[in-house]
N, C-alpha and C positions, 0 to 999 in steps of 0.2 A: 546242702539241702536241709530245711528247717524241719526237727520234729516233732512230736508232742510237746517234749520236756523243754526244749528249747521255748519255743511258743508259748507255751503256758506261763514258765518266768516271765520274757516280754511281756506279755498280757498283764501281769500280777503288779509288775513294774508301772504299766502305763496302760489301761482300756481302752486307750484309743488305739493304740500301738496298731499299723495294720503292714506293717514290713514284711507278713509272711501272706500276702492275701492268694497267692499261689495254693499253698497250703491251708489255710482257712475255706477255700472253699473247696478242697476234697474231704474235709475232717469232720465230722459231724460232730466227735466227740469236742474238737476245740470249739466251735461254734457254739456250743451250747455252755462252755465254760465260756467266751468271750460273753456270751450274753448275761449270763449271772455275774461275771464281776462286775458289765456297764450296769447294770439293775444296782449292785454294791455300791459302785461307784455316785451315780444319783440321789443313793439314800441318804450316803452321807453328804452329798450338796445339802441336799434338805435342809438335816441335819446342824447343819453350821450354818444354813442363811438365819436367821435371828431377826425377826420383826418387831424393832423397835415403835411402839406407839408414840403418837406425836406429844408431846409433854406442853399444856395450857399452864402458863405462868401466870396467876392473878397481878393486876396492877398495886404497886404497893405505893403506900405514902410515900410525900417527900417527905424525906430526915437530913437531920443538919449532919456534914461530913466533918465539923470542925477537930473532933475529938475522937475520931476512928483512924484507928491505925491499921495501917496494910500488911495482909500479911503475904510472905511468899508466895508464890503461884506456882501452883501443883503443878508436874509434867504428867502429860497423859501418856498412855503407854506409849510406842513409836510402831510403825507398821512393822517394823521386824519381831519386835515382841509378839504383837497381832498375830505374826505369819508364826510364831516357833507354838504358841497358844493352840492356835489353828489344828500345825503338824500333833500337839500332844494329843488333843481331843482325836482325831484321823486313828493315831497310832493305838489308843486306847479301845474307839471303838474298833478296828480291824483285831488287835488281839483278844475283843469278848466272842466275839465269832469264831475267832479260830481256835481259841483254849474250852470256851464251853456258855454257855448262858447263864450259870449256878444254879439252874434250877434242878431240882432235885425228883427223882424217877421213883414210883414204885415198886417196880420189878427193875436187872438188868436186861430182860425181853424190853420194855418199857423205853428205855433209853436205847437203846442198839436201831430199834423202828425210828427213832427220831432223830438220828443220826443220819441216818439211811437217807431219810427226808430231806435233812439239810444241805444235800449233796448229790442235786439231780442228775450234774455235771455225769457222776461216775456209773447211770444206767444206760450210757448211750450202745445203740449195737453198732459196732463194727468191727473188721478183722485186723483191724491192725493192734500187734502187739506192744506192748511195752518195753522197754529197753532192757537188758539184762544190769546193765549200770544204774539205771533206776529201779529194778527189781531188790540189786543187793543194797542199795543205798536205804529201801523202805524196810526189807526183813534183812539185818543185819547177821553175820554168821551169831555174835553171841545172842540171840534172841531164838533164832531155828532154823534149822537148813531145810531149804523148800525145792523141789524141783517140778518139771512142767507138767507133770502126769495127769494133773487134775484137771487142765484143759488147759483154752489159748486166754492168758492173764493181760487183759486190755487196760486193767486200770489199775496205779499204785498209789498210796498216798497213807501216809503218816499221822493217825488221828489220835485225838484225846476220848478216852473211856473210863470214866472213876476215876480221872487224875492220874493215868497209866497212859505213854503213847505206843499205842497199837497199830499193827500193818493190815491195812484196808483194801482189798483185794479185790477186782472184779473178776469171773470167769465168764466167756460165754457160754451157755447154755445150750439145750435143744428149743429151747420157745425163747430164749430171751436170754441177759446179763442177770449173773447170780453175783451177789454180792457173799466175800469171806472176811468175817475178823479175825485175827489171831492174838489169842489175849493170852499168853502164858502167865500171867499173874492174878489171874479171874478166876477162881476154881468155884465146879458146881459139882453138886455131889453127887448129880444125874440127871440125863438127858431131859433137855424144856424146849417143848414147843413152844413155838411164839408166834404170832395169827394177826395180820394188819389187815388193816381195808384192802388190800389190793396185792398181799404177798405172804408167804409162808416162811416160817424159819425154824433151826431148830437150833440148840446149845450144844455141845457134847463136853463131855469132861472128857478132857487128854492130860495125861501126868497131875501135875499142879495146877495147870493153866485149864483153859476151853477152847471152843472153837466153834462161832457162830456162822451159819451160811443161812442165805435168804434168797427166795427166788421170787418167780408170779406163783399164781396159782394152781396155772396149768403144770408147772416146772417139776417134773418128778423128782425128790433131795436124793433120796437113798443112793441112788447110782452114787451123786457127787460126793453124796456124804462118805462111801467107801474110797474114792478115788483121792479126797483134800486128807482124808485119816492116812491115808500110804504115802504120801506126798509130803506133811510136815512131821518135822522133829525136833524138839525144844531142844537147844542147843544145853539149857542148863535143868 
């Protein structure tokens, strides 16, 4: 039986990929990642079609060819070159998406909301959990030891924050998916609100590190906020 983690690799591999349609269509959360990688997938078509404009060559004199000598004949690239050109462009833009855009934040509230944004995939509701093998794989023992206390943890994944890869959490909620980051190398000197169009969040200083959660609106933190504080511990 196929399940998130499996699915999501195929997907990531190929967008077309539809081997698991069994499972694609009880999953809302895969569905919604298949859809944003085809949206990926497309942009870079785009991206690489290259519309050459037609090139008008004026008529030129005749000239006498007595005393012109020939030179070699350039080889144009060959379609394998073309295809590895291709993959470098692919592989470059896939890695600015997924390491960061460089653009640079105001606040760390600032960059945490835009993150949040770029990764619609990880608000979907539903109850199924994440694997405990992809649980340890995202928060590793030397990073923190995490257990379930804080609720049912639907989404994992590995992201970049100021150049630190951080464990990207989803909980579900009482109104909805609360998004948690775990940045032990982010230290604030005290708790920051953070306030988007559409969601709440707050910072906390733990040890060295922090610890950002974000919800809606309606989503009370405080409960979560005491439940995700019992829950981790920096491993260093």
């Amino acid at each position: 039986m196929t399940n998130c983690d499996q699915y999501r690799e195929a997907i990531a591999a190929d967008p077309s990929f539809d081997g698991a349609a069994g499972h694609l269509s009880e999953c809302s959360a895969c569905q919604a990642y298949r859809k944003e990688m085809l949206a990926l997938n497309q942009t870079i078509s785009r991206a690489l079609a290259l519309e050459v404009p037609q090139l008008d060559v004026p008529e030129l004199p005749a000239i006498e060819t007595d005393n012109i000598v020939a030179l070699p004949t350039r080889k144009w690239a060959s379609p394998t070159w073309m295809a590895i050109a291709a993959t470098v462009v692919l592989a470059a833009f896939v890695g600015f998406r997924m390491v960061g855009s460089g653009v640079e934040y105001a606040t760390l509230g600032d960059e945490l909301l835009a993150h949040i944004d770029h990764e619609p995939a990880s608000l979907a509701v539903t109850s199924v959990a994440v694997s405990d093998a992809r649980l340890t794989s995202v928060v590793p023992a030397d990073i923190a030891r995490l257990d379930h206390s804080s609720g049912l943890i639907t989404y994992a994944q590995s992201c970049v924050i100021r150049g630190h890869s951080v464990p990207h959490l989803v909980i579900q909620g009482e109104h909805g998916p609360v998004t948690i980051l775990l940045m032990p190398e982010e230290m604030v000197s005290a708790p920051q609100t953070v306030t988007g169009e559409s969601v709440n969040g707050v910072i906390l200083p733990v040890g060295n590190g922090s610890i950002a959660i974000f919800g809606g609106r309606e989503e009370s933190l405080d409960r979560i906020e005491k439940k995700v504080l019992e829950s981790v511990t920096w491993s260093t």
